[in-house]
N, C-alpha and C positions, 0 to 999 in steps of 0.2 A: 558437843564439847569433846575435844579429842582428848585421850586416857591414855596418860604414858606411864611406864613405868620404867627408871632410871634404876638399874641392878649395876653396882660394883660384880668384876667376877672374883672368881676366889682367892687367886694368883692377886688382886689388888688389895681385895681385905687383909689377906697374911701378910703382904706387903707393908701396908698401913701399920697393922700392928705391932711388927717387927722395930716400924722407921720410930713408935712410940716410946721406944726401949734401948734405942742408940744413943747412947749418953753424947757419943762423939760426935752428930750430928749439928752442925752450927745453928745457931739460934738467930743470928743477926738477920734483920729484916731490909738493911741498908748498907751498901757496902762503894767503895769507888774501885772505878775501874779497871784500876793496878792490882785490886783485891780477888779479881771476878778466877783468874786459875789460880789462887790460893784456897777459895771455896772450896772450887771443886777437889784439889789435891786432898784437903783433908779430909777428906773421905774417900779417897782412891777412887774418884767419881773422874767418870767420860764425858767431855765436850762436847757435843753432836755440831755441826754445820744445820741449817733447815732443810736443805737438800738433800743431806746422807740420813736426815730421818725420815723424807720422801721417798726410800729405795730400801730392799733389801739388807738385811736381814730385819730389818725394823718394821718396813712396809712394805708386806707381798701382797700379789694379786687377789687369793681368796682372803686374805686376811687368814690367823689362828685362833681365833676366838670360840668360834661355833661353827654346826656343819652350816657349809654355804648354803643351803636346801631352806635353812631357817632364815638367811635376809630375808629383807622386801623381796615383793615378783620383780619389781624392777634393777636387779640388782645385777644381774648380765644381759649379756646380745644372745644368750641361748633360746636357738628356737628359730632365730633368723636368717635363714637358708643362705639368702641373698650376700651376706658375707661372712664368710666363715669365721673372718679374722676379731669379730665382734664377741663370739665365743669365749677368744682368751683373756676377755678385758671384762671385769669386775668393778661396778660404777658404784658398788656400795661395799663396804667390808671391813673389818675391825680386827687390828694386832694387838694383842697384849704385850707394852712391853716387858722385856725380862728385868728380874731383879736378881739381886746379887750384886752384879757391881754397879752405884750410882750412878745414874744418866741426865748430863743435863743439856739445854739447850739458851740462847741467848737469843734477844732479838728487843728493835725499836719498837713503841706502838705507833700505831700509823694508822688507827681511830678513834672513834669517841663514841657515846651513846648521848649525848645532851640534847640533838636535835629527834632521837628516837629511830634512826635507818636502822642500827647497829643493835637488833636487840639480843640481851644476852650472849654475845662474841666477839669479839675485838681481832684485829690482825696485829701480824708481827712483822718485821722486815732486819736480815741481818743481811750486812756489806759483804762479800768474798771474794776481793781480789777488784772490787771498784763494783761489782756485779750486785744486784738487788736479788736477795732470795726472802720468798715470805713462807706465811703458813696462817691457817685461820686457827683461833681458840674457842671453842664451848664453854663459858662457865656460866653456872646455875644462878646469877645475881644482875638484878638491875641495876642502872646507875654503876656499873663497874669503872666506869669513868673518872669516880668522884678518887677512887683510890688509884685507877693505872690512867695516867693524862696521856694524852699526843704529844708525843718526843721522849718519854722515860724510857729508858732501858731495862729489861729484866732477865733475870737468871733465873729458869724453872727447873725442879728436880724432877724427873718425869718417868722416870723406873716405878713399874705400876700401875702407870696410868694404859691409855692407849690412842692410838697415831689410827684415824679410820677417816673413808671414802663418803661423804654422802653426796650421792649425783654427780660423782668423779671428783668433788672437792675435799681434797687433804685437810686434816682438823684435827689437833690435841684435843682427846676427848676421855670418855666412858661409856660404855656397852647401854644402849637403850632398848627396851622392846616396846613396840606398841600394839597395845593389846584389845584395842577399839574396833572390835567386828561390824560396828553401825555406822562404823565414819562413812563420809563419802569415799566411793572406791575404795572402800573397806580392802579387796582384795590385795592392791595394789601398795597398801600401807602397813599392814599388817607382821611383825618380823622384826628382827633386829637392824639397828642402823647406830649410826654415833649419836649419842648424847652428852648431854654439858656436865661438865664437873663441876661438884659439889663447892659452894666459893671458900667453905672451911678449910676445907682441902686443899684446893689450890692456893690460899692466900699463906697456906702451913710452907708449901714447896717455893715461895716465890719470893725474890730477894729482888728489889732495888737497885738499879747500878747506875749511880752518879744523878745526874742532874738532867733533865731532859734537854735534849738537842732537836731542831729541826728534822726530821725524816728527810733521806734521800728519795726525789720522786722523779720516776724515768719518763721522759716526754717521745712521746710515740705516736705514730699515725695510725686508723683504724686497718688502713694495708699491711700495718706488720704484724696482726693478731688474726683478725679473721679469718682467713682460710687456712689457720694450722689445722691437719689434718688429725696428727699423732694426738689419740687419747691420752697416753704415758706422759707424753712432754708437754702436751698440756696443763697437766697438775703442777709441773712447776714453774708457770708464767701465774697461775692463778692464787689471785690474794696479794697480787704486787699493787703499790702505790704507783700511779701514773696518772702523767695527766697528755689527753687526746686535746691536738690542737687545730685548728681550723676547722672546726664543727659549726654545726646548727642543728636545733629541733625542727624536724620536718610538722611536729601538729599531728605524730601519725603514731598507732600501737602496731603490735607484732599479730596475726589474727592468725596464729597456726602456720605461719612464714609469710605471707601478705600480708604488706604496709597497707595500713587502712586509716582514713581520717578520723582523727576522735568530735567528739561531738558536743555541743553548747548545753549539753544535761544537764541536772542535777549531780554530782558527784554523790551525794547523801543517799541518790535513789539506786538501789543496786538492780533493778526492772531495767531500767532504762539510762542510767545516767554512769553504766557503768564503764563505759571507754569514753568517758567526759574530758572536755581538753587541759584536766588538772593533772599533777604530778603522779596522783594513787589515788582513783575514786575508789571507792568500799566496795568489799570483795562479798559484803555480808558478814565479815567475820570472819572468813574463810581462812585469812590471814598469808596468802603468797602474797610476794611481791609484786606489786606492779610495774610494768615498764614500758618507754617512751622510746620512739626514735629518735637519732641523730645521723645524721650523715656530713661529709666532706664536699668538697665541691667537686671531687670524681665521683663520687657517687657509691661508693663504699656506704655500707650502713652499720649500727650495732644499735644496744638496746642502753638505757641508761633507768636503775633499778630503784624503785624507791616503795617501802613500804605504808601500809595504808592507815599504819600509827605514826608515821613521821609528822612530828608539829607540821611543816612546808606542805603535805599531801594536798593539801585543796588549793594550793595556791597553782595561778594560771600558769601554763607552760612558758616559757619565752616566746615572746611578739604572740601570745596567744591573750584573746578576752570573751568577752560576752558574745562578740561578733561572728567569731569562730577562730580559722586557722591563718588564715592568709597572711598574715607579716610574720609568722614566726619564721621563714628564712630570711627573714631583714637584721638577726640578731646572729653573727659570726662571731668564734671566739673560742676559748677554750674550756675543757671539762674535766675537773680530776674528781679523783677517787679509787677504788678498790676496784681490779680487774678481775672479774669472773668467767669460770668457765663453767655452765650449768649442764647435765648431759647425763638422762636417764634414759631405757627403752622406749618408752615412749614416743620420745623423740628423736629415736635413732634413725625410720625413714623420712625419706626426700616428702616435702609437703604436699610435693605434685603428684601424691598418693601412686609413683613409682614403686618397684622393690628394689630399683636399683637402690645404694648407698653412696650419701657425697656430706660435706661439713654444711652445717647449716650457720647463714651468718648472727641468728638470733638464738646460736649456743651460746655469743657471750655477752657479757653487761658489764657495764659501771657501774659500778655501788658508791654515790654522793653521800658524802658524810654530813653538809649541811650546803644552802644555798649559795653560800660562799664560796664554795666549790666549782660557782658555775662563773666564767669571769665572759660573759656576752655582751658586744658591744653594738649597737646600729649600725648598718655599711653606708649611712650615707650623714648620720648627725653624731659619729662617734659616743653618743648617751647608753652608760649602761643600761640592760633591761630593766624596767620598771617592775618591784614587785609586787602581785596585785593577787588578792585573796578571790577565789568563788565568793557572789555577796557582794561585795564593794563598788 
């Protein structure tokens, strides 16, 4: 059982207890639109874009939180001869931000936790200039869904809090260590990293604005993401809503960068049934995500991510059954959800156990928020996929 431990730093406590004692601070938990830079004025509070709190002086490279020395091992390219430029990039790292003058940020939700992908974080999506910019959130509460739905808009205050990296993904967060020397790979986990903020907390800083709206969702091909190279500009494609069109499930996992066929297991049995042709066979407990292929009909690939608490997880892939794999390229059609970019040392070399360095195409995934998400139709009887549980 992994042992965390979720430490505010000090700069957030004094914070905290300062923001307790500001009479001036608004209390309203629901405000419209036209309201939203009146909020902020009356407390001489700053507006941030998602992007200008992705970059300097907000979010640096080592993060200011602790010495870098104290992340995860995984937390830079140091050590990695083969490309020097790997050293300057920091895949794990936590800013505190400053206080003094109030900071807030805006943004759409653009998920849900009801089907269970999404546990404990939800994404955000602000417009800028017609342009989708996102950011992922930590907060410490299940069902966060029930109070922030898909399509509400919010106003968080976020002076306090902290803006950190986990595996190169950007996250409003708070300072976590874990302190589990028995874990698996104990070495490798051990260290500070971002953690979720407390939902008192957050629910204290978070205002309501207007009525929920549809999300704006970018439609794109798997060739306009995958071989970005740039770690940097990567963090700000990741956490966007988008939906990938003229896809299929190949029936296939990621096996350390070989597309490998999944198999007619048990999903239940983790010996044997654990790359079974379902969404997320059981990890054991383990609790990463599992993920699936899809590809285009150039043959571009990515990953498509689904956790192994997701209600859907045992349910069969598209065109996949008992049989095996063979008609899941018979189901063409499109895939939304949350665009990720995943990207630890770990996996920073080439699969073909080179020392050269190149992008690997199963750095990134789609995160389905429910099977609705997946709109796949037959190429030859136009019938959407049938959906059919392990079992039945």
């Amino acid at each position: 059982m992994k042992k965390s431990s979720i430490i505010l730093s000090a700069t957030v406590l004094v914070s905290l207890l300062f923001a307790s004692c500001r009479t001036e601070e608004p209390q309203v938990r629901y405000i419209q639109e036209a309201d939203v830079l009146k909020q902020v004025s009356a407390v001489g509070g700053k507006l941030l874009t998602l992007n200008e709190l992705k970059q300097a002086p907000y979010m640096t490279e080592q993060g200011n939180y602790c010495d870098p020395a104290l992340y995860r091992l995984r937390a830079s390219g140091t050590g990695h001869s083969y490309d020097p430029y790997l050293d300057t990039i920091w895949l794990f790292s936590i800013d505190t931000l400053p206080v003094g003058q109030p900071l807030f940020i805006r943004g759409r939700i653009t998920t849900d936790d009801l089907s269970g992908n999404f546990y404990k974080s939800f994404c955000i999506q602000q417009i800028v200039k017609g342009q989708q910019q996102a950011l992922r959130i930590s907060v410490d509460a299940s069902s966060v869904g029930g109070m922030y739905q898909i399509g509400q808009e919010i106003l968080i205050r976020i002076d306090g809090l902290d803006i950190g990296r986990y595996a190169n993904q950007p996250q409003l967060c708070v300072p976590s260590y874990n302190n589990n020397v028995n874990a698996n790979k104990a070495s490798e986990k051990v260290g500070w990293a971002p953690g979720r903020i407390p939902f008192a907390e957050f629910k204290k800083r978070t205002t309501l604005v207007g009525t929920p709206r549809t999300p704006q969702c970018d439609t794109i091909y798997i060739a306009d993401f995958v071989n970005y190279l740039d770690q940097v500009n990567n963090r700000f494609e990741d956490g966007k809503l988008v939906c990938i069109q003229s896809v299929f499930y190949t029936g296939q996992y990621s096996d350390y960068g070989v597309p490998t066929d999944c198999t007619t297991d048990n999903p239940d049995d983790f010996t044997n049934g654990s790359n079974a042709n379902v969404f997320a066979p059981t990890t054991g407990n383990m609790g990463y995500p599992q993920s699936r292929i899809i590809s285009d009909i150039k043959g571009f690939q990515t990953l498509v991510s689904v956790s192994e608490y997701a209600k859907f997880s045992h349910f069969y892939l598209p065109g996949a059954d008992s049989n095996g794999i063979a008609n899941c390229s018979s189901y063409v059609g499109d895939v939304t959800g949350i665009l990720g970019y995943y990207r630890d040392n770990n996996n920073i070399k080439m699969y073909n156990g080179s020392d050269s360095y190149a992008p690997s195409w199963d750095d990134w995934s789609i995160t389905i928020r429910s099977l609705d998400d997946l709109k796949l139709y037959h190429i030859t009887t136009g019938q959407l996929w049938p959906r059919i549980e392990y079992g039945e």
